[in-house]
N, C-alpha and C positions, 0 to 999 in steps of 0.2 A: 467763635463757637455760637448757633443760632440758639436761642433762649429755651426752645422745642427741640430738646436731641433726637433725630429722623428714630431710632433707636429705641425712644422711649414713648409710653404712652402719657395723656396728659387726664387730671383728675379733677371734678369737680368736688370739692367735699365743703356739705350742707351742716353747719354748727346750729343745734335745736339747743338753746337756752332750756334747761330745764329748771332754775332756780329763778328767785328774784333778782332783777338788776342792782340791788345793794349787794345782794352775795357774789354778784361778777365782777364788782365796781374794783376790790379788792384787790380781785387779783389779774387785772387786765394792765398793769406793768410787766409782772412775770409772761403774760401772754404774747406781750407787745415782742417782749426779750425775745424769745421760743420764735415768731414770726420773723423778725430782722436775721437769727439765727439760720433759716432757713432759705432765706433771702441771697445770705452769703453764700450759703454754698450751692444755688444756683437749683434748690429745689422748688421754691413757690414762684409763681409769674406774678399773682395779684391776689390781692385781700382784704376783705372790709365787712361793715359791718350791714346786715339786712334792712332794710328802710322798710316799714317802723322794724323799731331792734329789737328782733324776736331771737339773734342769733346772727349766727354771720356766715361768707363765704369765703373759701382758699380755690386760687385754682393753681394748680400745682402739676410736677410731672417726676417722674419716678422712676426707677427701674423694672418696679414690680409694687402690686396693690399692698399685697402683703407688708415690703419696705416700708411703704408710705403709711399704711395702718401701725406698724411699730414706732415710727416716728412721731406720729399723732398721740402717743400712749404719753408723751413727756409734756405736751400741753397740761400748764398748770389748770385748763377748766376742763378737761382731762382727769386730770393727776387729784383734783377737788368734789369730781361727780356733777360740774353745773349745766356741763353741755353732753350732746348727743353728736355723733358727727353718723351722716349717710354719705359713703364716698358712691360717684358715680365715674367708673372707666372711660374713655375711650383713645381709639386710634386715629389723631384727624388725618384727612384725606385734604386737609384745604389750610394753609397756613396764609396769614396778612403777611408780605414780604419781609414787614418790616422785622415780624418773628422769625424770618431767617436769617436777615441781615444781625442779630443782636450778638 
């Protein structure tokens, strides 16, 4: 099964820190959790954190924006108030082989 289901669209979603780094520091176990979780069931491709750490990126793909927006409601910096997430859609027209071979 290729990692990009032809089926699905793929998402970038932009995490705005909106607290201090001591208030994230926290709860970036339960975060970490939420991500591996996500991982298994074959929703996020990659993830990390913004260089300098204002925040971080997911890029992820979905069935539907709205899925992936309810999904994101269980992130504990989410679920705490410290972050912002701006998801951005699209439909690629261009995959690295290797993202089909996955």
């Amino acid at each position: 099964m290729p990692l990009i289901p032809n089926s699905q669209n793929v998402f970038v979603v932009d995490l705005h820190y909106t607290a201090n780094i001591d208030q994230i520091e926290p709860l970036l176990e339960g975060h970490v959790a939420f991500l591996e979780e996500q991982y298994k069931a074959g929703r996020f491709i990659a993830s990390g954190p913004k260089v300098p750490r204002s925040g971080g990126v997911i890029i992820a793909t979905a069935e539907s924006r709205e899925l992936l927006e309810e999904l994101l409601t269980k992130d504990p910096f989410y679920q705490q108030s410290v972050a912002t997430y701006t998801v951005t859609e699209f439909r690629p027209s261009m995959k690295a082989q290797k993202l089909e071979e996955a």
